[in-house]
C-alpha positions in Angstrom: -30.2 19.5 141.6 -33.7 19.6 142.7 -34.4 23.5 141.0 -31.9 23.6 137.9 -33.4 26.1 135.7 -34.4 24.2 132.6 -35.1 26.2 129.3 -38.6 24.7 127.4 -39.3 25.6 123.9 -42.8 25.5 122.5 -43.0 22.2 121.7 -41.9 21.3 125.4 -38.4 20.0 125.0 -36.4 21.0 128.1 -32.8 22.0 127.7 -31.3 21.6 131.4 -28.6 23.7 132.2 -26.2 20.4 132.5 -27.1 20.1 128.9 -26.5 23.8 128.1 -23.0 23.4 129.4 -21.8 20.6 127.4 -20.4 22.0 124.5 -20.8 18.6 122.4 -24.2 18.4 123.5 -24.9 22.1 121.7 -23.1 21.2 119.0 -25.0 17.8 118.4 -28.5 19.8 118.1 -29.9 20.6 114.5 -30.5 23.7 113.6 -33.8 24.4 114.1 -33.5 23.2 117.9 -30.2 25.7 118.5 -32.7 28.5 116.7 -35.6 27.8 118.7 -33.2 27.5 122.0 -31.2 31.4 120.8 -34.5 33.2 120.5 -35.7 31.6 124.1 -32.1 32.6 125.5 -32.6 36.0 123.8 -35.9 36.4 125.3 -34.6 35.9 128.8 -32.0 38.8 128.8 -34.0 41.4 129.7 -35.5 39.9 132.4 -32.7 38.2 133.9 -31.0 41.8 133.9 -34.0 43.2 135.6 -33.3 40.9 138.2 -29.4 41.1 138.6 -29.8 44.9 139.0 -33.1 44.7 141.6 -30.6 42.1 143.6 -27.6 44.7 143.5 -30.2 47.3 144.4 -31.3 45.2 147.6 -27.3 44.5 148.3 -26.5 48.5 148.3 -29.3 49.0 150.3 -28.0 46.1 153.5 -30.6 44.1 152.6 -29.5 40.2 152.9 -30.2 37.7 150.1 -29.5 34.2 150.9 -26.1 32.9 150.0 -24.9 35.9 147.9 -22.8 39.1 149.1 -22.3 42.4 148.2 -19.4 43.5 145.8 -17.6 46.0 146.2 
């Protein structure tokens, strides 16, 4: 996948999403790395929701966004 959103912490290890998803992977980390990677992930819910609500906002309206629908 050429764009996979890729989580870096401060010391600039990446956690893919590929990574994210396998649940031996998570569980392999130490603790400090699953710390470091929950307050990045906690970080990112307010803007992610900003964004999920200005895309429903554009859907209500008619406006097309590439490859997702509006639902009802």
């Amino acid at each position: 996948m050429a764009n996979e959103v890729t989580v870096i912490n401060e010391w600039g290890e990446a956690y893919t999403l590929d990574m994210l998803r396998d649940k031996k992977t998570v569980e392999n980390m130490s603790a400090e790395a699953l710390h470091d990677l929950a307050y990045a992930i906690k970080s990112l819910k307010a803007p992610m929701k900003n964004v999920e609500e200005a895309v429903k906002s554009k859907l209500d309206e008619g406006i097309e966004i590439k490859g997702m629908l509006r639902s009802q």
